[in-house]
C-alpha positions in Angstrom: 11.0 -5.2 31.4 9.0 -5.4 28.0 10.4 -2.0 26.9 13.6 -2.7 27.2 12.8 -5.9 24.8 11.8 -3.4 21.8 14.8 -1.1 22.3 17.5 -4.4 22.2 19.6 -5.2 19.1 18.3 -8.6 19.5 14.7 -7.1 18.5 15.8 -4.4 16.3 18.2 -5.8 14.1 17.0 -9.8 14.5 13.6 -10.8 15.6 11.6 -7.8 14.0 12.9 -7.7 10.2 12.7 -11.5 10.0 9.3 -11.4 11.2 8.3 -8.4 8.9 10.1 -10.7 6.3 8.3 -13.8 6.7 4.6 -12.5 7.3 4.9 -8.8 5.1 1.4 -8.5 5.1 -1.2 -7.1 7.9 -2.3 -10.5 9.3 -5.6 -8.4 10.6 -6.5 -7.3 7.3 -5.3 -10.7 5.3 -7.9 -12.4 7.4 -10.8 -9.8 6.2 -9.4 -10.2 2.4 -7.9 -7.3 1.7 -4.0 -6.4 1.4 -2.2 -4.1 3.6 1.3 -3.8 4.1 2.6 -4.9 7.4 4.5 -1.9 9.4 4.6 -3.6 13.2 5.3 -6.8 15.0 3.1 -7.7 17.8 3.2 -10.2 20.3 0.1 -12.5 20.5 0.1 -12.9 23.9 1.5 -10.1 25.8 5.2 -10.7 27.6 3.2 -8.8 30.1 0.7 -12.3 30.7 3.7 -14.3 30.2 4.5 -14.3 26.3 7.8 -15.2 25.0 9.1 -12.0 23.5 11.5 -14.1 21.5 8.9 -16.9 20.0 8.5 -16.8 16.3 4.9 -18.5 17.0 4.0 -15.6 19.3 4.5 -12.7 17.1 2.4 -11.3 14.2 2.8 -8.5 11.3 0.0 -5.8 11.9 -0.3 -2.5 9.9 -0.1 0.7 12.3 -4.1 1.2 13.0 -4.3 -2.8 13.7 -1.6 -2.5 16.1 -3.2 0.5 17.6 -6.7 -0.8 18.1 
């Protein structure tokens, strides 16, 4: 089910940019001080454990290594 979230024109063309919009920075790194552009949206709590995939408040910009670790 989640997969088929990130592949939606909903998510690509919508939900993603505006969030990448709003919060361009890596929210990992902003909170250590330093500045790091913002390359994926993750969701806080995962749709998996019963996230909304579609809540503004449930998603934050990460760079690529944040969002990997």
């Amino acid at each position: 089910m989640s997969r088929s979230i990130y592949l939606s024109r909903r998510w690509r063309d919508r939900v993603r940019p505006s969030q990448l919009r709003r919060e361009p920075l890596c929210r990992a790194h902003k909170a250590r001080g330093r500045v790091v552009q913002a390359t994926e949206v993750d969701h806080i709590k995962r749709i998996s454990e019963g996230g909304d995939p579609w809540d503004e408040a449930n998603l934050q910009s990460l760079c690529h290594d944040c969002h990997s670790t």
